[in-house]
N, CA, C and O atoms as a printed pandas DataFrame, in Angstrom:
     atom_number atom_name residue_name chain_id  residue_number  x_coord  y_coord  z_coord
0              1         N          UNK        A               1    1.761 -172.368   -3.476
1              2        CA          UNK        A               1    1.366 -172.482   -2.091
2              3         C          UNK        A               1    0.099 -171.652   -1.877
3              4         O          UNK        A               1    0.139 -170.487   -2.273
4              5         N          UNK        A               2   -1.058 -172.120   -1.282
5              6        CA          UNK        A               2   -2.428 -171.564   -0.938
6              7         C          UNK        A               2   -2.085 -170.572   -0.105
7              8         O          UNK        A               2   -0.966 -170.822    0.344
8              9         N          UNK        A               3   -2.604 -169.344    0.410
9             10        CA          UNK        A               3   -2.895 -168.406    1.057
10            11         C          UNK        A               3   -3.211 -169.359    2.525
11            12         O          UNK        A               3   -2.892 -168.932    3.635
12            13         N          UNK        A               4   -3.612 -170.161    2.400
13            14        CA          UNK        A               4   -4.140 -170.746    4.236
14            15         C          UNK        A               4   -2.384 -171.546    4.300
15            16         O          UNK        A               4   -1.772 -171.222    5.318
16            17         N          UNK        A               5   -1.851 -172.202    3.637
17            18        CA          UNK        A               5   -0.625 -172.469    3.960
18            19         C          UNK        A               5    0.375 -171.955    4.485
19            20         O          UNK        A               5    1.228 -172.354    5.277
20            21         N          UNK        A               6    0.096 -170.639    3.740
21            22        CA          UNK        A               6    1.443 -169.443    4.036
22            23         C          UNK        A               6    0.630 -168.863    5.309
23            24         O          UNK        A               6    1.294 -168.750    6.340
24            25         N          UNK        A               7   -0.266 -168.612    5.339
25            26        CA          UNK        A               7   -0.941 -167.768    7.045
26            27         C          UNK        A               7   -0.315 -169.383    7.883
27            28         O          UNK        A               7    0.616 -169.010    8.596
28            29         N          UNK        A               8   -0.462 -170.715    8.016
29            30        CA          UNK        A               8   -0.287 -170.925    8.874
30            31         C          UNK        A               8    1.775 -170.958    9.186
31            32         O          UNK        A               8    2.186 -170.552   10.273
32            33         N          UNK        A               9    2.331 -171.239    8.596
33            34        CA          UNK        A               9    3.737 -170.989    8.297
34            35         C          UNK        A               9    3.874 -169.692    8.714
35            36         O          UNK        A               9    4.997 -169.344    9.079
36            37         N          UNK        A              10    2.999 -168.921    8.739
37            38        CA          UNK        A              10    3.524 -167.192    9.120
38            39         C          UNK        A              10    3.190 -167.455   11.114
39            40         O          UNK        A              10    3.956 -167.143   12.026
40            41         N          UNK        A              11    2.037 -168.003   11.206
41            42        CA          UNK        A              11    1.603 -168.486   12.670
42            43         C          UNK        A              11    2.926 -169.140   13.641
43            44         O          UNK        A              11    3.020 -168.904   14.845
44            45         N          UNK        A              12    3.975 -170.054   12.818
45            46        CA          UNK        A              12    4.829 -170.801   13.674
46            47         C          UNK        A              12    5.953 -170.147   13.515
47            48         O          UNK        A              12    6.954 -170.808   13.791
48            49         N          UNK        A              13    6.167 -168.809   13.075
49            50        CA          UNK        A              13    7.294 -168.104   13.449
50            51         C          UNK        A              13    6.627 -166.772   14.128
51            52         O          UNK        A              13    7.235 -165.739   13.848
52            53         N          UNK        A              14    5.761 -166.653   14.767
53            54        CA          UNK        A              14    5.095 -165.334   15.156
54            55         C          UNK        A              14    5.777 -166.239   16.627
55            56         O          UNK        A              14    5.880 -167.442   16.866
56            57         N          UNK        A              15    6.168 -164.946   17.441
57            58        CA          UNK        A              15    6.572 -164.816   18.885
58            59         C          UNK        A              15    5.543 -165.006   20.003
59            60         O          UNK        A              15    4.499 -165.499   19.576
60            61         N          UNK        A              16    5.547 -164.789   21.130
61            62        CA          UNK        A              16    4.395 -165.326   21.871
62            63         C          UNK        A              16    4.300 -164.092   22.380
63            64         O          UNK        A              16    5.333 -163.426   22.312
64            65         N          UNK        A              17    2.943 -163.372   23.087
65            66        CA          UNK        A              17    2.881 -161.749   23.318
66            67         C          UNK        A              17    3.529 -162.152   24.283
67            68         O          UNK        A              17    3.699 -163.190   24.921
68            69         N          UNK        A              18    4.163 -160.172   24.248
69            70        CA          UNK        A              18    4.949 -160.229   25.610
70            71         C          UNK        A              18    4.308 -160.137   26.886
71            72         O          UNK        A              18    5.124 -160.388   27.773
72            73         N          UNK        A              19    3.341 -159.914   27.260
73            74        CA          UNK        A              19    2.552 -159.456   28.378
74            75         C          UNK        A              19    2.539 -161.343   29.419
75            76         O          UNK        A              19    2.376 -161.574   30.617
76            77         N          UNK        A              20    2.869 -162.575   27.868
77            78        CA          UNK        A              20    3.241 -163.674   28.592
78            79         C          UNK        A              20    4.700 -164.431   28.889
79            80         O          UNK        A              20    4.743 -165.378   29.674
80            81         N          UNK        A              21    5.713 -164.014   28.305
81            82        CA          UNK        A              21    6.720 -164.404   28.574
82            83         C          UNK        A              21    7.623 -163.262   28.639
83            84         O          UNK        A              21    7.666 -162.460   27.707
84            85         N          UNK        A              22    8.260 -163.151   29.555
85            86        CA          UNK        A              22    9.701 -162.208   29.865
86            87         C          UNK        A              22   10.417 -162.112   28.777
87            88         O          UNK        A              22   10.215 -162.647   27.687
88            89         N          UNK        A              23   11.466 -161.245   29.185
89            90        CA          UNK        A              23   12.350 -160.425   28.036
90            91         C          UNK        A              23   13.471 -160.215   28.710
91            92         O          UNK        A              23   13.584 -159.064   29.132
92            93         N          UNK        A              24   14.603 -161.166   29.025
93            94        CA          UNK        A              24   15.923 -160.979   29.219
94            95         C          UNK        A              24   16.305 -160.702   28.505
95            96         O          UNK        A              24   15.726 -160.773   27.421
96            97         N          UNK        A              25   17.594 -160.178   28.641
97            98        CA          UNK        A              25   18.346 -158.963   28.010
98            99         C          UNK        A              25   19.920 -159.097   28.610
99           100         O          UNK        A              25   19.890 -158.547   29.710
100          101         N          UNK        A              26   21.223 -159.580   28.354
101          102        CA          UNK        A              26   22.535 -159.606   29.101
102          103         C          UNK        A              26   23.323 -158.585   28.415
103          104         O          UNK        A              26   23.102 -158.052   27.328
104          105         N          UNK        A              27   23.829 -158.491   28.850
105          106        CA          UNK        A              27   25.313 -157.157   28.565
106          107         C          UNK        A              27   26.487 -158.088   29.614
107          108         O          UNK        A              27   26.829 -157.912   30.784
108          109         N          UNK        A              28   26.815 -158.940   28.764
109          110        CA          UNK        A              28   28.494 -160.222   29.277
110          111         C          UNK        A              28   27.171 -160.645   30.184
111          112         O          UNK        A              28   25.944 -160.729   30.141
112          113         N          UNK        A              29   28.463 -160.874   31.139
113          114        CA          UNK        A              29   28.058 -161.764   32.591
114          115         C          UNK        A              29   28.039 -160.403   33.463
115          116         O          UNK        A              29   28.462 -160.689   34.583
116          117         N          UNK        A              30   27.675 -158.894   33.368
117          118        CA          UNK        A              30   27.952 -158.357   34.152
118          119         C          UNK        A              30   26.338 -157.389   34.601
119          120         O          UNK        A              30   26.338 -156.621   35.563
120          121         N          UNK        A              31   25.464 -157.542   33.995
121          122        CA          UNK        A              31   24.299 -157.043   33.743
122          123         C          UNK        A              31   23.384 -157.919   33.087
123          124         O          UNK        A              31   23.646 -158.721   32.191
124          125         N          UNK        A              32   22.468 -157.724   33.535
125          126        CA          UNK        A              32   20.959 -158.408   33.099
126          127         C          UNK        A              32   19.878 -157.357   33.116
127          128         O          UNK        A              32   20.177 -156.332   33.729
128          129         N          UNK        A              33   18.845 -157.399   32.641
129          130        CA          UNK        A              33   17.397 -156.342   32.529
130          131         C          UNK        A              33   16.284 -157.396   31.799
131          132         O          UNK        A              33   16.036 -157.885   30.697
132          133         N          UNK        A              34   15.758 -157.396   33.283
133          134        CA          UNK        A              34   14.461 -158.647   32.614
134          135         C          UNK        A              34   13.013 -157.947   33.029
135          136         O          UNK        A              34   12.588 -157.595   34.130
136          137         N          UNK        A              35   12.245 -157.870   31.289
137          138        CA          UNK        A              35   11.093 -157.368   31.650
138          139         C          UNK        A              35   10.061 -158.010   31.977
139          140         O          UNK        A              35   10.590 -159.093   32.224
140          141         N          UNK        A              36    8.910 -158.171   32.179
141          142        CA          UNK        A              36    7.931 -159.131   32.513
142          143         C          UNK        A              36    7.831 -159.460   34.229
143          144         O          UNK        A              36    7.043 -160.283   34.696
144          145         N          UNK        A              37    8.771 -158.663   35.026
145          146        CA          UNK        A              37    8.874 -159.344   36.146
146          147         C          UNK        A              37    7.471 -159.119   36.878
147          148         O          UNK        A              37    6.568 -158.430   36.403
148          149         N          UNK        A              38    7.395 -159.965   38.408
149          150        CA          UNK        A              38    6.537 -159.713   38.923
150          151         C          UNK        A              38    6.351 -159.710   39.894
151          152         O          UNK        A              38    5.312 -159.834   40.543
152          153         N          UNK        A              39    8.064 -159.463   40.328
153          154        CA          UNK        A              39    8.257 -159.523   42.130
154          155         C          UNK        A              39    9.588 -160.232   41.918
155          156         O          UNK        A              39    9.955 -161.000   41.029
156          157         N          UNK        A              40   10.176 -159.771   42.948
157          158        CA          UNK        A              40   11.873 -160.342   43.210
158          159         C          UNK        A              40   11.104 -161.347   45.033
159          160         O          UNK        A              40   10.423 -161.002   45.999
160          161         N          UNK        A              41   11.840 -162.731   44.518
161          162        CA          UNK        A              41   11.520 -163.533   45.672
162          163         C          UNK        A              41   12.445 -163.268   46.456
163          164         O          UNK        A              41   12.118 -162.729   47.513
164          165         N          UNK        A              42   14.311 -163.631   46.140
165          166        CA          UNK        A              42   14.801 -163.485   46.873
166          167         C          UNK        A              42   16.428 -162.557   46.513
167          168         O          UNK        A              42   17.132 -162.758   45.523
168          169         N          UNK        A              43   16.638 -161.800   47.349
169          170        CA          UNK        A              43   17.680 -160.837   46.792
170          171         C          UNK        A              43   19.178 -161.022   48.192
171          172         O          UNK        A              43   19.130 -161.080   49.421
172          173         N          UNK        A              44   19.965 -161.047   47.521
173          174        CA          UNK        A              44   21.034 -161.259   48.482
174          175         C          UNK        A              44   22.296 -160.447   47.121
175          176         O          UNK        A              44   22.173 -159.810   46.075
176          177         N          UNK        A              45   23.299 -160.914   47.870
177          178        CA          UNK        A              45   24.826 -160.411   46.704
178          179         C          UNK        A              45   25.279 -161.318   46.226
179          180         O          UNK        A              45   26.100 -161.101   45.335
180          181         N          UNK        A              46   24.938 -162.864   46.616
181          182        CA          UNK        A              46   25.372 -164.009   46.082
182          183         C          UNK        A              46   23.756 -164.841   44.742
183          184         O          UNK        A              46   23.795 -165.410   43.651
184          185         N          UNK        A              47   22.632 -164.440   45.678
185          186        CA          UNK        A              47   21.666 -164.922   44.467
186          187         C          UNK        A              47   20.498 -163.693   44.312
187          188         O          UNK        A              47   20.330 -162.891   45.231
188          189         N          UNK        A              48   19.871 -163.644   43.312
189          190        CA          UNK        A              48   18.246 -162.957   43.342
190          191         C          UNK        A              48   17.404 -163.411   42.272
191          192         O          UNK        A              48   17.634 -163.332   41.065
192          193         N          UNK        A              49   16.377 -163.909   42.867
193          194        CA          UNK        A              49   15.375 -165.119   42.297
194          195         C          UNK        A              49   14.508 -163.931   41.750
195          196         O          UNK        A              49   14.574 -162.800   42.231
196          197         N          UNK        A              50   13.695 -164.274   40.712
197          198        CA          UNK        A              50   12.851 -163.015   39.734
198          199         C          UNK        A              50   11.540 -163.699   39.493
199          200         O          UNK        A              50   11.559 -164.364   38.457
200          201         N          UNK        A              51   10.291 -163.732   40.218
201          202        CA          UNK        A              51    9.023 -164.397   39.765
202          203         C          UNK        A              51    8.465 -163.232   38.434
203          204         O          UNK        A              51    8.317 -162.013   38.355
204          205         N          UNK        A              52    8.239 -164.637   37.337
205          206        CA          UNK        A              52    8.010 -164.376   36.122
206          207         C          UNK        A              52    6.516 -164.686   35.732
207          208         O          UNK        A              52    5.960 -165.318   36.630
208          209         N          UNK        A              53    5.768 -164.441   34.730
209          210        CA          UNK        A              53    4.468 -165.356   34.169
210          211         C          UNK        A              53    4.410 -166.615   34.605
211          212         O          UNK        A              53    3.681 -167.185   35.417
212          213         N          UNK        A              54    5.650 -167.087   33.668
213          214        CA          UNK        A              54    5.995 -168.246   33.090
214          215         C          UNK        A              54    6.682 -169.313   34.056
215          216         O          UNK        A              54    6.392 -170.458   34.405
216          217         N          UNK        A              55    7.724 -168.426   34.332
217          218        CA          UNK        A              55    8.722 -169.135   35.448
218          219         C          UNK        A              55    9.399 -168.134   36.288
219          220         O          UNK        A              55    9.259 -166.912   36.353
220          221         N          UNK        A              56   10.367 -169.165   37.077
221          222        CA          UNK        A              56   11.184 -168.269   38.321
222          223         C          UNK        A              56   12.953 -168.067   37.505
223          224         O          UNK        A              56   13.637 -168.911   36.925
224          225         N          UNK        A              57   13.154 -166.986   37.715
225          226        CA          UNK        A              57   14.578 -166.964   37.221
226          227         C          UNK        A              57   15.689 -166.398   37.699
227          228         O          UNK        A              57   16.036 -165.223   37.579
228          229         N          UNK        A              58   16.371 -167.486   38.380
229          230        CA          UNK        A              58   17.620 -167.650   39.565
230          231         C          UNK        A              58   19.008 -167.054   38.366
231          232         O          UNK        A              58   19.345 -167.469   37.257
232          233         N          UNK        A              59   19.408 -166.186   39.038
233          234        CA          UNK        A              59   20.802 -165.310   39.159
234          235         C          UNK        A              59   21.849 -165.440   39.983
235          236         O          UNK        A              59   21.930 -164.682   40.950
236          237         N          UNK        A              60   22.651 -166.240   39.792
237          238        CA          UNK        A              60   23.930 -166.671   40.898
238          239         C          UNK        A              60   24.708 -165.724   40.990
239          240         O          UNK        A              60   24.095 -164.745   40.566
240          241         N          UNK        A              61   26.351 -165.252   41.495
241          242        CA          UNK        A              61   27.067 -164.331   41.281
242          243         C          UNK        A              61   27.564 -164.042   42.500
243          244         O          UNK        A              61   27.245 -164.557   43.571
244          245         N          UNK        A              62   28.680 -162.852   42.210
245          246        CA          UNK        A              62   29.130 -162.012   43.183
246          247         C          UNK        A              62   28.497 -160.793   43.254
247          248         O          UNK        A              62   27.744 -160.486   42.329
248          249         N          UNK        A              63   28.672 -159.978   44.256
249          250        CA          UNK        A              63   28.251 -158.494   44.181
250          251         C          UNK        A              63   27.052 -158.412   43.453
251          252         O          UNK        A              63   27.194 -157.503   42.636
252          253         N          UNK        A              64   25.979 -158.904   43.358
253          254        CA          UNK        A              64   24.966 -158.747   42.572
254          255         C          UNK        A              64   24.133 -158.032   43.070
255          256         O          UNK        A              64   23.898 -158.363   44.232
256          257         N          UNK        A              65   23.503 -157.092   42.684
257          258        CA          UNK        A              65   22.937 -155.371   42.873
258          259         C          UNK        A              65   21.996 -155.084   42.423
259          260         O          UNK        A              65   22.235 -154.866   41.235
260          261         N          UNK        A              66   20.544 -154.863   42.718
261          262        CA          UNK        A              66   19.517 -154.354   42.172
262          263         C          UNK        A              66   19.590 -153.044   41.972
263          264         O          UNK        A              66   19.253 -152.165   42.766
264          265         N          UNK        A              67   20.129 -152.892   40.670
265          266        CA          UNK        A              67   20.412 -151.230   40.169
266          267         C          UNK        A              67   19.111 -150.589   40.398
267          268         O          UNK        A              67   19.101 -149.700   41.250
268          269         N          UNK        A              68   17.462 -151.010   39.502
269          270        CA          UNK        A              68   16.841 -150.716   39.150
270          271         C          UNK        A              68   15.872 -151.119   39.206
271          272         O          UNK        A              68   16.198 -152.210   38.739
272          273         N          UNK        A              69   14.387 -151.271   39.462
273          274        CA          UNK        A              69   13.229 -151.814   39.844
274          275         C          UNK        A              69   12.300 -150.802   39.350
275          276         O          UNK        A              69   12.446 -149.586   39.474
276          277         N          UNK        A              70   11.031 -151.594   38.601
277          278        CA          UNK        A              70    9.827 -150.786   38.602
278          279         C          UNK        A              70    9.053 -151.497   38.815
279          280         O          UNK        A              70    9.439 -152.400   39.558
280          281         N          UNK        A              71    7.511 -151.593   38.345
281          282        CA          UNK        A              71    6.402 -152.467   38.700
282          283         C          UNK        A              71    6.318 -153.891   37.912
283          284         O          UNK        A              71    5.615 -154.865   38.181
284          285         N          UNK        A              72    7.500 -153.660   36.576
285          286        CA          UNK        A              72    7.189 -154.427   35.485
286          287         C          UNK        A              72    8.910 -155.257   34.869
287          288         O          UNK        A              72    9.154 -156.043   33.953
288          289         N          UNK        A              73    9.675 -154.663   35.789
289          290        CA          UNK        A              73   11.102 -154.906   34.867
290          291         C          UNK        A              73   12.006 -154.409   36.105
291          292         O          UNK        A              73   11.558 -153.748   37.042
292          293         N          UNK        A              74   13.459 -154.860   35.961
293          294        CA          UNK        A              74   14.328 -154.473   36.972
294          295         C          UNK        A              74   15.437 -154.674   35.770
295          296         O          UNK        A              74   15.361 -154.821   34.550
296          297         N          UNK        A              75   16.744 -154.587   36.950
297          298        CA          UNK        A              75   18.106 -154.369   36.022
298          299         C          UNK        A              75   19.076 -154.455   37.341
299          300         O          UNK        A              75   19.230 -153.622   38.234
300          301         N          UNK        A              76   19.750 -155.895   37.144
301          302        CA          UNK        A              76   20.495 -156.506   37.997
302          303         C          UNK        A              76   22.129 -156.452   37.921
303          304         O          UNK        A              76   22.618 -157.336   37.217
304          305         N          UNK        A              77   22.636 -155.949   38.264
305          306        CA          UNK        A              77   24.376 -155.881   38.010
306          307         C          UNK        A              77   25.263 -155.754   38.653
307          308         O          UNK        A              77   25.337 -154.951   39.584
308          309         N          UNK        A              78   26.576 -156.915   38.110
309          310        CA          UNK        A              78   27.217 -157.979   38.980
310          311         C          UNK        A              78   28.459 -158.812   38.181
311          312         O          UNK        A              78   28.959 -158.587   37.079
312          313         N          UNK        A              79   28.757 -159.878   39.193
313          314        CA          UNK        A              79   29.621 -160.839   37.951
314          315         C          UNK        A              79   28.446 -161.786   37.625
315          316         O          UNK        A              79   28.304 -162.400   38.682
316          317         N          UNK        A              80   27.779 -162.122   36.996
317          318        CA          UNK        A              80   26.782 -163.512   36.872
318          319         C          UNK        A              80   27.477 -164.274   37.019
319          320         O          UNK        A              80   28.515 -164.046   36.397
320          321         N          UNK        A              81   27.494 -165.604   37.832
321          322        CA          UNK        A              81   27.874 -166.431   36.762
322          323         C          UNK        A              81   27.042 -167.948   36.446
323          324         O          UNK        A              81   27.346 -168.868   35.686
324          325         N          UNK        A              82   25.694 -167.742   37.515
325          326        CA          UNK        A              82   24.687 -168.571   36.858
326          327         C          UNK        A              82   23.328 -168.326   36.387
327          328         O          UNK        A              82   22.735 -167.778   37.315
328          329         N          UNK        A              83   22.787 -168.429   35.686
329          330        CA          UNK        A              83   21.362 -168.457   35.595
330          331         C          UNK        A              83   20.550 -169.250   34.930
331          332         O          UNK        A              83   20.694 -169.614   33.763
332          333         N          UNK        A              84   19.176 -169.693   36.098
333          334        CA          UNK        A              84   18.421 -171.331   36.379
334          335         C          UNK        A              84   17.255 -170.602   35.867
335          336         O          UNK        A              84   17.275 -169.379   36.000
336          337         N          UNK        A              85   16.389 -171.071   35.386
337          338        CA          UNK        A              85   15.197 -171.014   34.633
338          339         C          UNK        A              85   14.320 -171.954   35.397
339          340         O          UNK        A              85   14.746 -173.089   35.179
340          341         N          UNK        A              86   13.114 -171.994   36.326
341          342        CA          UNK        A              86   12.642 -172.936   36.836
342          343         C          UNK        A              86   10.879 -172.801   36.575
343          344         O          UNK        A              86   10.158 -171.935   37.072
344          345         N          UNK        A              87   10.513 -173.752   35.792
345          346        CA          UNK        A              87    8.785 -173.305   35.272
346          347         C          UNK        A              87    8.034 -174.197   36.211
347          348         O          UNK        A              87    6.803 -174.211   36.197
C-alpha cells in the first residue's frame, strides 16, 4: 500500500474538530453534559432545547434541571426520556 493510500484511509477515520460538532456525554437516562453549546432555547422541567453548531438538541423528561451552565457546555439532570436531534 502507497503512503498517499494509507494518509487517505487515515483521513476517513479522523473525527471532525470539536470547535464544529458537540460532545454529548449520558450517565443512564438521568444526566447529560453537552459541550459545544451555544445557548439553551428553551428550558422548562418537562423539555430544554440546546442550540448547537450543527443542530438543535431537544431533551424530553421529568424534573429536568439545569445543574450547570457555562459559555460553552452545560449539564442537564433528570429522568430523560427523549432526545431529538434537529439540523
Amino acid at each position: 500500500m502507497s503512503k498517499n493510500e494509507k494518509q487517505k484511509k487515515l483521513r476517513f477515520y479522523e473525527l471532525p474538530p470539536m470547535n464544529r460538532t458537540p460532545c454529548i456525554e449520558f450517565s443512564g437516562n438521568r444526566e447529560v453534559v453537552i459541550e459545544g453549546s451555544k445557548g439553551v432555547l428553551e428550558y422548562s422541567a418537562e423539555c430544554v432545547r440546546v442550540n448547537t453548531v450543527g443542530m438543535v438538541i431537544s431533551l424530553a423528561g421529568r424534573e429536568l434541571n439545569l445543574r450547570c451552565i457555562s459559555d460553552s457546555s452545560l449539564i442537564i439532570d433528570g429522568f430523560i426520556t427523549n432526545v431529538e436531534f434537529t439540523v
